[in-house]
C-alpha positions in Angstrom: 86.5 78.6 145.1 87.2 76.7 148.2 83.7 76.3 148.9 83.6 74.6 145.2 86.4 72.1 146.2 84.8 71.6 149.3 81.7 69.9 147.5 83.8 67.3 145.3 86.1 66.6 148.3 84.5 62.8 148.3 85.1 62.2 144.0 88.9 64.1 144.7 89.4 61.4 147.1 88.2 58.4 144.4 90.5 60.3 141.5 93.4 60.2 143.7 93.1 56.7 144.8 92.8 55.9 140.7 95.7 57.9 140.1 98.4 56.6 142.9 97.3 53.1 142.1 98.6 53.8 138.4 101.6 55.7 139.4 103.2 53.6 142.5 103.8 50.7 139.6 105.3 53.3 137.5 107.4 54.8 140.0 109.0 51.0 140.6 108.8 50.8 136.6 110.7 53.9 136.5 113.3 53.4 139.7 114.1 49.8 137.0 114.6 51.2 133.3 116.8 53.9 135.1 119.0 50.8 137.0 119.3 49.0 133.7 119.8 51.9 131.1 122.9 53.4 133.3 124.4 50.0 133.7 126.7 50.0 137.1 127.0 52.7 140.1 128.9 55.8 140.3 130.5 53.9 143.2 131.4 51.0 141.0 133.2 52.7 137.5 134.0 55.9 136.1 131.1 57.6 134.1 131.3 59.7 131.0 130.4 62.7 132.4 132.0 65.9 132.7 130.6 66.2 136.4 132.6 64.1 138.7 130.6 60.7 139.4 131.5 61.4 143.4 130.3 65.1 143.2 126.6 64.5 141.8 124.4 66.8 139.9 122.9 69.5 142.4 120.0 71.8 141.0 122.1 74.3 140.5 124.0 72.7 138.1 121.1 71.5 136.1 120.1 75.1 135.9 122.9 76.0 134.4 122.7 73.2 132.0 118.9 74.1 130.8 120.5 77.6 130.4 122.9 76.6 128.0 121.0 74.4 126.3 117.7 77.0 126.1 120.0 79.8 124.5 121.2 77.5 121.5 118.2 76.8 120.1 116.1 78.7 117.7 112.8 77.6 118.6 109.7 77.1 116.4 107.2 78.7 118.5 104.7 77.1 120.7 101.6 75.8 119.6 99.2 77.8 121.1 97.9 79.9 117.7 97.6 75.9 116.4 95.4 74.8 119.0 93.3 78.3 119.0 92.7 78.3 114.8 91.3 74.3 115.5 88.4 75.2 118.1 86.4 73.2 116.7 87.8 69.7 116.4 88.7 69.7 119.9 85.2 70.5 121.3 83.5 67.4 118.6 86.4 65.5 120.0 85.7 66.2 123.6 82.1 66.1 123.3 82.6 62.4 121.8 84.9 61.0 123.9 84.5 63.4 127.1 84.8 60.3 129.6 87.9 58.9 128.0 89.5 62.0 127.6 89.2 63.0 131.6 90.1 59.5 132.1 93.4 59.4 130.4 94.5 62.6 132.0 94.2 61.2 135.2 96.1 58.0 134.3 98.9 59.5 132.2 99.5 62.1 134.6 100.2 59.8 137.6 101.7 57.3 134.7 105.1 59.6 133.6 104.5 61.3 137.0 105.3 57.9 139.0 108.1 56.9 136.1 110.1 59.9 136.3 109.7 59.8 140.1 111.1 56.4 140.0 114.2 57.9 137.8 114.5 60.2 139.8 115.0 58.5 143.0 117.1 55.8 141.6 120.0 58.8 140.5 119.6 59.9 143.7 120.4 56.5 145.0 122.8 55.9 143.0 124.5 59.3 143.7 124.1 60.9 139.8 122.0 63.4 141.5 122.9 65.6 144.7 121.6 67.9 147.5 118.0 68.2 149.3 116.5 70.4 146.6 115.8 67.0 144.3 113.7 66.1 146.9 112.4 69.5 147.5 111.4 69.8 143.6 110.1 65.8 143.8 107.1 66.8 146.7 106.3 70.3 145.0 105.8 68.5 142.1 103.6 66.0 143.5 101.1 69.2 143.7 100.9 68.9 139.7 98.7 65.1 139.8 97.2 66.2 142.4 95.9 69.6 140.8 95.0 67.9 138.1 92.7 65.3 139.5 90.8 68.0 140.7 90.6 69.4 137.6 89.2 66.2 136.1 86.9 66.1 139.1 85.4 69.8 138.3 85.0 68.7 134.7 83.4 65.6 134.8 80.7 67.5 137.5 80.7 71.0 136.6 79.0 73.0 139.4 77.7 75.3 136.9 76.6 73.3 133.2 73.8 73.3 131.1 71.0 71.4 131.6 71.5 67.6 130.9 75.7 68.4 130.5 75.8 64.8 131.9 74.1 62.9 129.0 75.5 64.9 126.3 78.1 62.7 125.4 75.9 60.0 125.2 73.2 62.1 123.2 75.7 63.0 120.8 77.2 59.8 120.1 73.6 58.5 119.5 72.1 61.5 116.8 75.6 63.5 116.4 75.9 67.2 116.7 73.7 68.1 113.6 70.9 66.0 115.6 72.2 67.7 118.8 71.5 71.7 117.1 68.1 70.4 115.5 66.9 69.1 118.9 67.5 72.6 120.2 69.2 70.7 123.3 72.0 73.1 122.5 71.4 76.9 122.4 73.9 79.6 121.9 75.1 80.1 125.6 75.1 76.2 126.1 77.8 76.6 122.9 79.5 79.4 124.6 79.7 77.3 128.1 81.2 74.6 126.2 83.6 76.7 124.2 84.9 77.8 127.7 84.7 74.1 129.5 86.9 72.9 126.2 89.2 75.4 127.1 90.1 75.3 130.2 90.7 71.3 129.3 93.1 72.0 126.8 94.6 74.1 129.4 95.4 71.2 131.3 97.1 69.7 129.0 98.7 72.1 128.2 99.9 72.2 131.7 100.7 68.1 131.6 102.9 69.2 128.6 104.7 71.4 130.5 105.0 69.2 133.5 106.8 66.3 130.9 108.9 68.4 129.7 110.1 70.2 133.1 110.3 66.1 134.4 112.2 64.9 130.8 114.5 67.2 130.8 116.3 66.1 134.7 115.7 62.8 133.7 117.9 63.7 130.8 120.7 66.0 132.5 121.0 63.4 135.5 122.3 60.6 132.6 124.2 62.8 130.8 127.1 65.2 130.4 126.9 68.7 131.7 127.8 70.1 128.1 124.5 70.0 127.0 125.6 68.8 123.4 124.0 65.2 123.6 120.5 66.7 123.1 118.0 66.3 120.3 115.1 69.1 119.6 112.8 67.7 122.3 115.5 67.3 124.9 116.4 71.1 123.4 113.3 71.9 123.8 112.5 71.1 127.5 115.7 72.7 128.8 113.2 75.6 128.6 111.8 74.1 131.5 114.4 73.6 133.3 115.6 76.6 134.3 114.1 78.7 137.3 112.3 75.4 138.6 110.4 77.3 141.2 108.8 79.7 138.9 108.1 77.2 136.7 106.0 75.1 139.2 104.4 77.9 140.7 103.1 78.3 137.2 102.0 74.7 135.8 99.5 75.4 139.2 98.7 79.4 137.8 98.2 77.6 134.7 95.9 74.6 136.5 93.7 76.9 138.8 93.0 78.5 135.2 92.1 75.4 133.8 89.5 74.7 137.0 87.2 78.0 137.0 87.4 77.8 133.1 85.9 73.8 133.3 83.5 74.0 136.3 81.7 77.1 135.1 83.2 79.9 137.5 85.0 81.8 134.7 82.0 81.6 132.5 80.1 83.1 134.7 82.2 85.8 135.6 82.6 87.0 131.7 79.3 86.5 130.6 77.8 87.8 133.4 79.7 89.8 136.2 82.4 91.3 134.1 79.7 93.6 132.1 78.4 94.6 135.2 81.5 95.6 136.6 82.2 97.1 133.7 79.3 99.0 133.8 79.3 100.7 137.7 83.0 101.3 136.7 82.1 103.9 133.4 79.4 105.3 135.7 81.6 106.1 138.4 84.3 107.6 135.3 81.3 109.9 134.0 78.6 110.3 136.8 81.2 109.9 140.1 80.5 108.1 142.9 76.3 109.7 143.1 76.0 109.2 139.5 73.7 105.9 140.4 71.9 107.8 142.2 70.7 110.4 139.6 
């Protein structure tokens, strides 16, 4: 795999150019609205907050917070059986608009990425938040944008695609998918391929989801009580995030490596044509033993 990232090393360093140019204005965007939506300093006034304004919200205490706030909810599920039962509008979506799509990632990642980094840094300025760890959590998130640039890279130049991958969006806007099947440009492991590169987008998204509402719910704790009684369903709904920060990063990047081997053809590969294989020497060595390839 790192042989893989090696190769699109030059396009990972163009995404991530793109991307901090859209999130350094967001971060000062961000550092602003949180200025002007909490009014005066901690040093100035008293807040209304059960925390004390000169104590400052440590990690901890946000934990504690998402914890509280996670175990009175009743949750409606997630929506991954949603997404999995509508297969096929996201790949004619994708396969439309594949440029946009990878496009918009990129830029609304490092868009609420650089705005709840502003946020953030202003409460720590302002002494809302407290303690190293902020910071700590701040620079291991900044491997979340950064994973997913790469992930945009791998899709828009998949080192393993179907022939003509590149012009497909273009084919298919110009003689749509039932023009697409009648040209026979498409054949049934092209379809397969694509069912797996769709996937492993949605799976980045899904991880960006996950991401905004780990970053949504400190931006919410650090303006509000400790009680955890001021929240709506989404603010309810992304204390789930907030506990066990750790874990939780180390899997939005589980969740993007996923996303990469699914879009640049590694994982498609590996099922379609390693794992049967493998499957195969591993029920001859069950009945035969280790000779039985030999007989």
């Amino acid at each position: 795999m790192l042989d893989l990232l090696t190769n699109k090393l030059d396009d990972i360093y163009v995404g991530l150019l793109t991307g901090f140019a859209t999130g350094i204005p967001c971060t000062l965007g961000g550092f602003l609205i949180d200025r002007l939506t909490k009014g005066r300093s901690v040093d100035e006034g008293p807040q209304h907050s059960s925390i004390e304004p000169t104590q400052g919200l440590t990690v901890t205490q946000a934990v504690s917070v998402s914890v509280r706030m996670s175990s009175s909810t009743t949750g409606n599920g997630d929506l991954t059986p949603f997404i999995l039962a509508a297969v096929a509008v996201p790949c004619i979506a994708y396969l439309f608009f594949r440029a946009e799509i990878l496009a918009a990632a990129t830029l609304l990642t490092f868009g609420l990425f650089g705005a709840w980094a502003g946020m953030l840094l202003s409460s720590l300025y302002r002494g809302d938040l407290r303690g190293v760890n902020w910071l700590l959590y701040l620079v291991g998130m900044l491997a979340v944008p950064v994973s997913v640039v790469t992930v945009v890279v791998a899709a828009k130049t998949p080192t393993i695609a179907p022939a003509y991958f590149a012009q497909w969006q273009q084919y298919a806007q110009t003689n749509g998918v039932i023009g697409m099947l009648n040209s026979k440009i498409w054949g049934f492991w092209d379809v397969l391929w694509f069912v797996f590169h769709v996937a492993g987008v949605a799976v980045m998204f899904s991880a960006i989801w996950k991401a905004v509402l780990s970053m949504s719910f400190y931006a919410f704790v650090s303006r509000t009580s400790a009680t955890g009684d001021q929240s709506g369903w989404f603010m309810r709904r992304a204390a789930r995030y907030g506990s066990k920060p750790l874990r939780r990063l180390v899997g939005l990047l589980v969740l993007l490596a996923l996303a990469y081997v699914l879009v640049d053809g590694v994982a498609f590969v590996f099922v379609t044509q390693k794992l049967p294989l493998l499957a195969q020497e591993l029920m001859n060595h069950i009945l035969y033993g280790a000779r039985g390839a030999l007989r």
